[in-house]
C-alpha positions as CSV (number, residue, x, y, z in Angstrom):
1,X,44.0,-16.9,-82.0
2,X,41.5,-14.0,-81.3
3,X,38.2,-16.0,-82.8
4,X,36.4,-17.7,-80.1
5,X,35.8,-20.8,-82.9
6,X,39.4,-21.0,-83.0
7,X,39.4,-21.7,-79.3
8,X,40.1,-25.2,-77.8
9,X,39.7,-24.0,-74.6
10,X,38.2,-21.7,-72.1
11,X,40.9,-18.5,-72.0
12,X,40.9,-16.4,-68.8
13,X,43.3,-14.3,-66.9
14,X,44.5,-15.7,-64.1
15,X,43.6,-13.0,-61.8
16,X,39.8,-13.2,-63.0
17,X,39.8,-16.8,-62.2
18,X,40.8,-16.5,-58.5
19,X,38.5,-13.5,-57.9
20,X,35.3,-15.7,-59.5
21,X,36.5,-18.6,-57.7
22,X,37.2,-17.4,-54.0
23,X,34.7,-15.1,-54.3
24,X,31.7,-17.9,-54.8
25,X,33.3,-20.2,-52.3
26,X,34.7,-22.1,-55.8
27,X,31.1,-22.3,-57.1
28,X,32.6,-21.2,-60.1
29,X,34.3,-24.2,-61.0
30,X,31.4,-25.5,-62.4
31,X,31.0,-22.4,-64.9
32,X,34.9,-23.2,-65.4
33,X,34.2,-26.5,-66.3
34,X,31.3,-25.9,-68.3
35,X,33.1,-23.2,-70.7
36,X,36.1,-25.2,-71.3
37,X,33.6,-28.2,-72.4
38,X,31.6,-25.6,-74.7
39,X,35.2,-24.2,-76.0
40,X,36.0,-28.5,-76.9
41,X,32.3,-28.1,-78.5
42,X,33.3,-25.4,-80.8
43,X,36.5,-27.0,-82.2
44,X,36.0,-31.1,-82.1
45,X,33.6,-32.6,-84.6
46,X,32.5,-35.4,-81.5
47,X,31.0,-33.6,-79.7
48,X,29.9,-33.7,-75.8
49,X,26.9,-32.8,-72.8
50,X,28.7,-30.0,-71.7
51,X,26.5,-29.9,-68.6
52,X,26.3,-32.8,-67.6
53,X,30.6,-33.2,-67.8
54,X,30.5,-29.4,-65.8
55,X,28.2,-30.7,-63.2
56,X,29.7,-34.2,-62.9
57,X,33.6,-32.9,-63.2
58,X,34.9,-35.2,-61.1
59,X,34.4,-38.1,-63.7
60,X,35.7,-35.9,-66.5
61,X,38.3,-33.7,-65.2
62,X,41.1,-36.7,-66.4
63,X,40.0,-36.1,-69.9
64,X,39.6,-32.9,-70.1
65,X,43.4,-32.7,-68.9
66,X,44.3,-35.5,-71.3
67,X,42.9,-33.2,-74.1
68,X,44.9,-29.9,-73.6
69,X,47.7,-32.1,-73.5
70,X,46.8,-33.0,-76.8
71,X,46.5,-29.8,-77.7
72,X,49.6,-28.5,-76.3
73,X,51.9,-31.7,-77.9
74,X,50.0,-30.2,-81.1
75,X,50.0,-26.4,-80.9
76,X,54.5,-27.4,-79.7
77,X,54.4,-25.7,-76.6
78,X,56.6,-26.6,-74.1
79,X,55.4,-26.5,-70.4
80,X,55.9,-29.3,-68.0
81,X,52.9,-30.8,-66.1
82,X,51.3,-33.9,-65.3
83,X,47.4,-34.0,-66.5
84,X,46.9,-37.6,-64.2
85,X,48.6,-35.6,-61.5
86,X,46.2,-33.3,-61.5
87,X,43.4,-35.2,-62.5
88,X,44.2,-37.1,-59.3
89,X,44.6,-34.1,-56.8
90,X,41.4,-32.7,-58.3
91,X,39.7,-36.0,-57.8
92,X,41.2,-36.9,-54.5
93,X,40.0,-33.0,-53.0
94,X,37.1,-33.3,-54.2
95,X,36.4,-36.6,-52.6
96,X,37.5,-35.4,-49.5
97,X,35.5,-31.8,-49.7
98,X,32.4,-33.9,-50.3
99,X,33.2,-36.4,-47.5
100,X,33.7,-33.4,-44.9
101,X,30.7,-31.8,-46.1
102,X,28.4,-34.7,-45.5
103,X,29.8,-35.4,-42.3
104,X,29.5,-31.6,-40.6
105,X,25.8,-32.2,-42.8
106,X,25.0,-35.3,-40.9
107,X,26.9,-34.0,-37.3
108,X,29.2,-36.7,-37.5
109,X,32.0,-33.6,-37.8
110,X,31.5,-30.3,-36.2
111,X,31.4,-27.3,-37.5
112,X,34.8,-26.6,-37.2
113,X,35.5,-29.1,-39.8
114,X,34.4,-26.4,-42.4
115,X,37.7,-25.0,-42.7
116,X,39.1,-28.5,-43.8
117,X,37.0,-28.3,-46.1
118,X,38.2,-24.7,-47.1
119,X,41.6,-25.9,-47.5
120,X,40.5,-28.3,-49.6
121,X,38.6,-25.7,-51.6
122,X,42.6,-24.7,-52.1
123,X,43.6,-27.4,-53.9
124,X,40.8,-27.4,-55.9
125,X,41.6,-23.9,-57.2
126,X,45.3,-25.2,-57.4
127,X,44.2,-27.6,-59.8
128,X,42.2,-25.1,-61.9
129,X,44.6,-22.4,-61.9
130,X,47.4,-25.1,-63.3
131,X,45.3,-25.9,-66.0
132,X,44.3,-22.9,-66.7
133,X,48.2,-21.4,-66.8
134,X,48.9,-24.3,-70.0
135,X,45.4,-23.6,-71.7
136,X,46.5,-19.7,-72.0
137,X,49.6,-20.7,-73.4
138,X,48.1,-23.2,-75.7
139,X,46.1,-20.3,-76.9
140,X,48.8,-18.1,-77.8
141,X,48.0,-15.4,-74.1
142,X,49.7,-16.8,-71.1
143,X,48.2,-13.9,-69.2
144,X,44.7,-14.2,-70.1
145,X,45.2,-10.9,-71.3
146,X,42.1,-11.2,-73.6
147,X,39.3,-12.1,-70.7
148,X,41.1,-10.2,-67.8
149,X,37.7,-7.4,-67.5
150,X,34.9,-8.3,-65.5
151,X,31.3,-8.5,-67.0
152,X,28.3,-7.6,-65.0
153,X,27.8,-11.3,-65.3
154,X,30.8,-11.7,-63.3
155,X,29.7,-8.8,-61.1
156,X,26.6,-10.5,-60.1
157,X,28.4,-13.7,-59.2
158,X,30.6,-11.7,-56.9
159,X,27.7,-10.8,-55.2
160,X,25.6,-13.9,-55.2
161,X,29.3,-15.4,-53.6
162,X,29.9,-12.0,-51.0
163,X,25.7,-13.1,-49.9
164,X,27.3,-16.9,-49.1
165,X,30.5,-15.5,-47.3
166,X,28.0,-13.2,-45.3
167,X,25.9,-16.1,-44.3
168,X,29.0,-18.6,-43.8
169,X,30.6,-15.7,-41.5
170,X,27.7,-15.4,-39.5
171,X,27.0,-19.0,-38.9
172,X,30.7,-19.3,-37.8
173,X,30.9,-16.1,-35.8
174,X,27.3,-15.4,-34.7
175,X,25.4,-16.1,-31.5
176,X,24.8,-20.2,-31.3
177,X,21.1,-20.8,-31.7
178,X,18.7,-21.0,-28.3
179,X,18.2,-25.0,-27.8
């Protein structure tokens, strides 16, 4: 399936993913999210906000996975996985990422609490990169072999996401503020 019409879903290589994800702190999910709802756009005559279900993954992460199973029952490709597993990891990090967040936000947690929340950012990617391993063989390239090169779009990314490690770094490892 070369044509991008043909395309239920979002391909990538695998190694492309974790680069744009840990590179922008997992920022990317949301472009993640937002492509593989554009890719359902091109290909299901209902269609859907793609935004919206990009920015507010959480609440559509469970049908998104319920869809490439679809897909994959459809397309006969055999690969064992659980979409409300993962739906529910995805959910349940997410929940707790947020929850840390607020409270080193609000000082309820200190700062140290920020790698917690890294961790978590772990599982997240998990989630992704499990998903992403049955939509490439779905598509017919289990390696992403097609979308393995990095665009300067990608490029920038990297950079907006080295700026945020630079400024995370530094508020971890720098000189505490004068009171």
């Amino acid at each position: 399936m070369s044509n991008d019409l043909n395309r239920p879903f979002y391909l990538v290589s695998l190694s492309k993913l974790a680069l744009l994800f840990f590179a922008t702190q997992g920022g990317f999910a949301l472009v993640w999210f937002f492509l593989h709802w554009q890719a359902q756009n091109k290909t299901q005559a209902k269609k859907v906000y793609s935004a919206p279900r990009a920015l507010f993954s959480i609440f559509f992460v469970g049908d998104l996975c319920l869809r490439l199973q679809q897909e994959q029952i459809k397309q006969g490709v055999n690969y064992r996985w659980s979409p409300l597993r993962l739906s529910f990891v995805f959910i349940t990090a997410y929940l707790l990422e947020f929850a840390t967040a607020l409270g080193i936000h609000e000082q309820y947690l200190t700062a140290s609490w920020q790698f917690f929340a890294l961790a978590l950012n772990l599982v997240e990617f998990y989630v992704l990169y499990q998903f992403q391993l049955v939509a490439n063989r779905v598509m017919g390239d289990p390696f992403g072999k097609e979308n393995k090169n990095l665009t300067v779009i990608n490029i920038l990314w990297i950079g907006f996401g080295l700026v945020m490690w630079i400024n995370l770094l530094r508020a971890w490892f720098g000189d505490a503020p004068n009171a």
